[in-house]
N, CA, C and O atoms as a GROMACS GRO file, in nm:
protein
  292
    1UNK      N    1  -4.893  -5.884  16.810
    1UNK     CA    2  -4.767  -5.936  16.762
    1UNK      C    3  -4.794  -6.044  16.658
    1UNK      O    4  -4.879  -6.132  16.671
    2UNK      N    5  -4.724  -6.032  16.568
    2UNK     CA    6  -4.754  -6.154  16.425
    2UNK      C    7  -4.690  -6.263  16.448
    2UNK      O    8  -4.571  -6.254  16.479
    3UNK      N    9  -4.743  -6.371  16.439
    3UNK     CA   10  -4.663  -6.488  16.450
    3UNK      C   11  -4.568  -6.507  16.323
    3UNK      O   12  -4.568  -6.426  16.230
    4UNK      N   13  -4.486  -6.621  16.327
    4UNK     CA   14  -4.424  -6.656  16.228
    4UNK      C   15  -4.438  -6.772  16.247
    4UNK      O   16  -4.437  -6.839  16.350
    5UNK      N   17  -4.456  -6.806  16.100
    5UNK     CA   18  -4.456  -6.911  16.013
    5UNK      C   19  -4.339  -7.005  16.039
    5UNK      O   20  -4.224  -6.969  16.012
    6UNK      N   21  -4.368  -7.136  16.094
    6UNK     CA   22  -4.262  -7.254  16.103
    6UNK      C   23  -4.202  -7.279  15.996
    6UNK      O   24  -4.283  -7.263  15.904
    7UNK      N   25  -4.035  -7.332  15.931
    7UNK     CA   26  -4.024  -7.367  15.860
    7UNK      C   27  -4.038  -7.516  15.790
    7UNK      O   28  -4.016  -7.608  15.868
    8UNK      N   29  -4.068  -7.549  15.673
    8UNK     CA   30  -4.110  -7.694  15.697
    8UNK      C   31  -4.037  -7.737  15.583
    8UNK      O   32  -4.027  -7.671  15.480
    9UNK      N   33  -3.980  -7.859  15.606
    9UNK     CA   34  -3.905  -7.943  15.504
    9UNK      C   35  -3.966  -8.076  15.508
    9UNK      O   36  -4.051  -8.106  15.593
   10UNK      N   37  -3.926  -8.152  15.422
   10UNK     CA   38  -3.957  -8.338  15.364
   10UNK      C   39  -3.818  -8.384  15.322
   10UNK      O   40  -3.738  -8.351  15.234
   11UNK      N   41  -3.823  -8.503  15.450
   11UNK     CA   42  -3.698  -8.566  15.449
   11UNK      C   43  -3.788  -8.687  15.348
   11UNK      O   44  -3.904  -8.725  15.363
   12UNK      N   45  -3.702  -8.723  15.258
   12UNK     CA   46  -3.734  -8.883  15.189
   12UNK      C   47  -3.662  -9.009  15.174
   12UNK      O   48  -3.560  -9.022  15.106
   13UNK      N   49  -3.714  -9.094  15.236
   13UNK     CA   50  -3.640  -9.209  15.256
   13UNK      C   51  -3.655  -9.268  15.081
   13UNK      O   52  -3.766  -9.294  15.035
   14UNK      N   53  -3.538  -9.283  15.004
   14UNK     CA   54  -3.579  -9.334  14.849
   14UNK      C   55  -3.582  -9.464  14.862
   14UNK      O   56  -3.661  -9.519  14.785
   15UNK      N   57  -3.529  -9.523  14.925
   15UNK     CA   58  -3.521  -9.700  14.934
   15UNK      C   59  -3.703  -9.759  14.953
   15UNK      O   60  -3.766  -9.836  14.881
   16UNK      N   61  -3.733  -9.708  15.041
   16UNK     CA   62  -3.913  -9.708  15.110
   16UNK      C   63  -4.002  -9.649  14.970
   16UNK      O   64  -4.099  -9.719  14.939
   17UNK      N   65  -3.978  -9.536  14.891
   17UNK     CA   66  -4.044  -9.513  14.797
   17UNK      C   67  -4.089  -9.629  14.676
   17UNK      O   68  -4.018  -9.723  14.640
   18UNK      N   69  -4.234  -9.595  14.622
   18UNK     CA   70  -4.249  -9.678  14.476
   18UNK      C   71  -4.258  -9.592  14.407
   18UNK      O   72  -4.244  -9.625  14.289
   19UNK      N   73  -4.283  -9.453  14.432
   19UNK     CA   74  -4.312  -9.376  14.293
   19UNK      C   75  -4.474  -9.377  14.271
   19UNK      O   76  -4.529  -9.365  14.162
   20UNK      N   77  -4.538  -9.392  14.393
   20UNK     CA   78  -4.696  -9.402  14.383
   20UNK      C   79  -4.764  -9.230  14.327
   20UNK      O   80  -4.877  -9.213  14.282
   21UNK      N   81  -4.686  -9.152  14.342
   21UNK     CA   82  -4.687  -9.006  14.330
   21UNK      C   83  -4.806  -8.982  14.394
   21UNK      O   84  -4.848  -8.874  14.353
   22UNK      N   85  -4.876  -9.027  14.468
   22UNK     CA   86  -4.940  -8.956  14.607
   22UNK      C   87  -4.920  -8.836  14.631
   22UNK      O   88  -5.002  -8.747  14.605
   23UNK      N   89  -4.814  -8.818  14.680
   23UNK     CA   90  -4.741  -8.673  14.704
   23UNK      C   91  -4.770  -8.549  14.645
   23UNK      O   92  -4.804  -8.445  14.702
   24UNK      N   93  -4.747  -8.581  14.465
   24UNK     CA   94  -4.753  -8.490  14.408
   24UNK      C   95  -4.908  -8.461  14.382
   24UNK      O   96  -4.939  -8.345  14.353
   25UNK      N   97  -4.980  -8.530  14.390
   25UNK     CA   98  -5.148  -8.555  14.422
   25UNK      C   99  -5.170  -8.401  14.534
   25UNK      O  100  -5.196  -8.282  14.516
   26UNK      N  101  -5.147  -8.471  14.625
   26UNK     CA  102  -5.173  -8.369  14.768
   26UNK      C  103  -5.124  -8.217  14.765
   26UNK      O  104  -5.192  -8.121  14.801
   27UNK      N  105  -4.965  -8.210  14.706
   27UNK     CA  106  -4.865  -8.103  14.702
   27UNK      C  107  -4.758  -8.064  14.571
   27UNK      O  108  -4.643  -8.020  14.571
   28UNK      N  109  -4.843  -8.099  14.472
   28UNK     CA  110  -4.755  -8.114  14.342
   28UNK      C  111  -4.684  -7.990  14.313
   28UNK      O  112  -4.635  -7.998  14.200
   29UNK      N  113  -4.656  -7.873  14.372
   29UNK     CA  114  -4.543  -7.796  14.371
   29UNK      C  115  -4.424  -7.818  14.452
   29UNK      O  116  -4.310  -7.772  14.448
   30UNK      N  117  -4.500  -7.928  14.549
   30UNK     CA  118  -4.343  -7.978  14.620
   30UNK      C  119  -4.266  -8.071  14.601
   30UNK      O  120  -4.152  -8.094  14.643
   31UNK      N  121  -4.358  -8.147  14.509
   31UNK     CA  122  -4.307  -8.253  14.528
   31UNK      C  123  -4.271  -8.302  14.375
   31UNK      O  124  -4.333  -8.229  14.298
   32UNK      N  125  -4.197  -8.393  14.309
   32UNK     CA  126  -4.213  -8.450  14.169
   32UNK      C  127  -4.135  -8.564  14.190
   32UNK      O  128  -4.059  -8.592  14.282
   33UNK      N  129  -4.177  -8.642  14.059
   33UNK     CA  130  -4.148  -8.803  14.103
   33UNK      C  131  -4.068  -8.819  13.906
   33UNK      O  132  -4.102  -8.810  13.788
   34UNK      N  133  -3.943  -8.848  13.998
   34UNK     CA  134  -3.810  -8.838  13.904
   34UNK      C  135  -3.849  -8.956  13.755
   34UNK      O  136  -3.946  -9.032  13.751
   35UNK      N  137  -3.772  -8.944  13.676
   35UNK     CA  138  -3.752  -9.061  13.593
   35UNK      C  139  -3.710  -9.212  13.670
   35UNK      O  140  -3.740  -9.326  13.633
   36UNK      N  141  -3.669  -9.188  13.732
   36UNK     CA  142  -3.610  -9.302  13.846
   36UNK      C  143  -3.758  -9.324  13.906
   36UNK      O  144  -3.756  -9.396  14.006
   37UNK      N  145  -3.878  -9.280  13.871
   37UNK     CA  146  -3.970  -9.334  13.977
   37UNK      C  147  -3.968  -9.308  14.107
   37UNK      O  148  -4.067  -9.342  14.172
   38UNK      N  149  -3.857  -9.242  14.173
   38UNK     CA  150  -3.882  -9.204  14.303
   38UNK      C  151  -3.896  -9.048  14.321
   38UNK      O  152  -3.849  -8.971  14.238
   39UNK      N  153  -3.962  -9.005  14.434
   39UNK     CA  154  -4.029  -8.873  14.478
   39UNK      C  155  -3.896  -8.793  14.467
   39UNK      O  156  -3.795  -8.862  14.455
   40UNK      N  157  -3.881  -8.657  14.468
   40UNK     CA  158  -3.794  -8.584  14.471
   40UNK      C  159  -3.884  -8.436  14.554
   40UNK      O  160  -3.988  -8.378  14.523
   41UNK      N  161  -3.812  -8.420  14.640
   41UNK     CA  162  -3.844  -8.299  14.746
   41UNK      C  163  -3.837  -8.197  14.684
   41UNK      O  164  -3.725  -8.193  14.634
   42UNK      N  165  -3.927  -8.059  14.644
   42UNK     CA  166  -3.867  -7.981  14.572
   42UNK      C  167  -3.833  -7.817  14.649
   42UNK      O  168  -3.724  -7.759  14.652
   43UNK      N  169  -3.941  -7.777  14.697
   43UNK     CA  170  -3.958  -7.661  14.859
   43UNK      C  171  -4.085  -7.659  14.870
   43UNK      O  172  -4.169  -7.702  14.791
   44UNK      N  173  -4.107  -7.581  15.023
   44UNK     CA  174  -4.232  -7.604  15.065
   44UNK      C  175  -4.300  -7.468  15.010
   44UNK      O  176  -4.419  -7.457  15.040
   45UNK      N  177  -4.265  -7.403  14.964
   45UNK     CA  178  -4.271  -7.270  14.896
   45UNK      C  179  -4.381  -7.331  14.809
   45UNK      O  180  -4.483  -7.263  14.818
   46UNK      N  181  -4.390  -7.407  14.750
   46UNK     CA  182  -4.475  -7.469  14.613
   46UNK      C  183  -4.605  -7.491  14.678
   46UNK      O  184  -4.700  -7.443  14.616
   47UNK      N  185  -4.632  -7.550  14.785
   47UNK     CA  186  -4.767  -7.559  14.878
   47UNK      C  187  -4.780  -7.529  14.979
   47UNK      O  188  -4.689  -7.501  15.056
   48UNK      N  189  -4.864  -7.528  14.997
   48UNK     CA  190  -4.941  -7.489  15.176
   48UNK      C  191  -4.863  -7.607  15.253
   48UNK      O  192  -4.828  -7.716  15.208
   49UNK      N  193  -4.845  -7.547  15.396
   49UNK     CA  194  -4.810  -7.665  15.480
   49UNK      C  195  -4.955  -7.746  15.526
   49UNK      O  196  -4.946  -7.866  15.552
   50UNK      N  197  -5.052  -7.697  15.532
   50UNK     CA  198  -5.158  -7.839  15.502
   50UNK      C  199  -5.172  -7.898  15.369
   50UNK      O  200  -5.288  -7.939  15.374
   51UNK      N  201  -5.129  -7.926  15.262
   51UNK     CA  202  -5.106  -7.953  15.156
   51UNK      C  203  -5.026  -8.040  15.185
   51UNK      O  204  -5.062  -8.156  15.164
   52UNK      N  205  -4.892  -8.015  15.244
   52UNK     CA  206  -4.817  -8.114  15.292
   52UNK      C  207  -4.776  -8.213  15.376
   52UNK      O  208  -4.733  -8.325  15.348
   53UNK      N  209  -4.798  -8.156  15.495
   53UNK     CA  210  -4.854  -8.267  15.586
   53UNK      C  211  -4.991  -8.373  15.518
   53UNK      O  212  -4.990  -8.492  15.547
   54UNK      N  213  -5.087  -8.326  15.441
   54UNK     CA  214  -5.137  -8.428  15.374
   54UNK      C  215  -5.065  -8.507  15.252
   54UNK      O  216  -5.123  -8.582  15.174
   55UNK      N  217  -4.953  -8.481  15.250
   55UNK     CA  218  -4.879  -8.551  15.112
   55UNK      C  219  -4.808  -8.664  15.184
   55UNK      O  220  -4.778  -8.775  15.141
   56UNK      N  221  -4.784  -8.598  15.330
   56UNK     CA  222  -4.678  -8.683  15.408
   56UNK      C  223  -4.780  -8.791  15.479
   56UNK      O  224  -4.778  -8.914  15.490
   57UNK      N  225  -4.838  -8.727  15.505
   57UNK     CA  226  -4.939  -8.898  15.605
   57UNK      C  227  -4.989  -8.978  15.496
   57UNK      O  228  -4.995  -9.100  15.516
   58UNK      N  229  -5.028  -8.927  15.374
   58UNK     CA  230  -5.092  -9.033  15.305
   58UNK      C  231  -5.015  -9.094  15.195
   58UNK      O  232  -5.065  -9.141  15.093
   59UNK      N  233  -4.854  -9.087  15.233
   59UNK     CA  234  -4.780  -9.172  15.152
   59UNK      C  235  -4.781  -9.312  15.169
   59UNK      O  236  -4.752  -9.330  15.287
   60UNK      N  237  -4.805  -9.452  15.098
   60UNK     CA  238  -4.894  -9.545  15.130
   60UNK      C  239  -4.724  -9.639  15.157
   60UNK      O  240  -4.736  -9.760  15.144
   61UNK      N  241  -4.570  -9.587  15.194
   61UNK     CA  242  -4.521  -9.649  15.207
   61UNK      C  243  -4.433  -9.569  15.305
   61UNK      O  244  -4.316  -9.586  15.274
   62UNK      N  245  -4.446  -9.493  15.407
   62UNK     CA  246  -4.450  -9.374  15.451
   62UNK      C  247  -4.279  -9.336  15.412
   62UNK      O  248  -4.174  -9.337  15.477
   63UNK      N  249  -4.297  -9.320  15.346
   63UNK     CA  250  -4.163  -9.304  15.286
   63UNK      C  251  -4.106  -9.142  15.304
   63UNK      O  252  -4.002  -9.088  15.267
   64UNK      N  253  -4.214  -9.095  15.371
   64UNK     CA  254  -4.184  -8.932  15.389
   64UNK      C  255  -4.180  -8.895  15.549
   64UNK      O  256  -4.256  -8.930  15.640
   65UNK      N  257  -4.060  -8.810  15.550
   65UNK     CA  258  -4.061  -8.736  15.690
   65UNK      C  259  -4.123  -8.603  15.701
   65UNK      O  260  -4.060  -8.532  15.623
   66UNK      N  261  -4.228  -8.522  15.765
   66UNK     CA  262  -4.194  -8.408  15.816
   66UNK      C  263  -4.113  -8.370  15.859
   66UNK      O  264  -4.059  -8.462  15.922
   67UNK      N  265  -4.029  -8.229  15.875
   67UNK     CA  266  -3.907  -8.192  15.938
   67UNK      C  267  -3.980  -8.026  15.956
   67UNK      O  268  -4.034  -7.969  15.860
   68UNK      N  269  -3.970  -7.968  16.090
   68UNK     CA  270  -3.998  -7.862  16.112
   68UNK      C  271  -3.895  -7.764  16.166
   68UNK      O  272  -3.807  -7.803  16.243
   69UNK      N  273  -3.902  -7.660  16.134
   69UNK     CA  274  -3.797  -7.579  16.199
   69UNK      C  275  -3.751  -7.585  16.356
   69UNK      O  276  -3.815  -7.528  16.445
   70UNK      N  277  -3.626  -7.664  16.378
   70UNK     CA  278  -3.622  -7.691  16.497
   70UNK      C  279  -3.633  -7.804  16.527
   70UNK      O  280  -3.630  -7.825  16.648
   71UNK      N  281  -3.650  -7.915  16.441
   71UNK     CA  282  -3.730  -8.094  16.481
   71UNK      C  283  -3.521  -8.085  16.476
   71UNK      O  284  -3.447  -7.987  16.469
   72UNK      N  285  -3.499  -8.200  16.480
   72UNK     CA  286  -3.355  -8.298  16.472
   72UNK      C  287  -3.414  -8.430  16.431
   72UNK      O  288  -3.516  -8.497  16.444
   73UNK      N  289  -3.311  -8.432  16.381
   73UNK     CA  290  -3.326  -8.673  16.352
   73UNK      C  291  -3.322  -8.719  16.453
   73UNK      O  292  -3.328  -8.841  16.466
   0.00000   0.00000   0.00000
């Protein structure tokens, strides 16, 4: 039987952001960092979910949520 693939989203807190673009470092199809200097979520379609979960832990202001198919706030 094939597993399936979790779905994965990035909640972003913009207030907590600097615009360090970390993110886009780790997962730069998911991620891009606006004229405003802050991160902008784009889909997880753009990277690997280890790609992303490394974009998300090593945001240096953790300004990023994982959200998995099925998590709640």
């Amino acid at each position: 039987m094939a597993r399936q693939a979790r779905r994965i989203r990035v909640e972003v807190d913009r207030e907590r952001c600097i615009g360090s673009a970390v993110c886009t470092f780790h997962a730069p199809g998911s991620f891009d960092v606006g004229d405003d200097a802050k991160v902008r979520w784009l889909e997880a379609g753009g990277a690997s979910p280890e790609a992303i979960r490394s974009a998300v832990e090593n945001c240096p202001t953790r300004a990023l949520r994982l959200l998995e198919e099925g998590d709640r706030k």
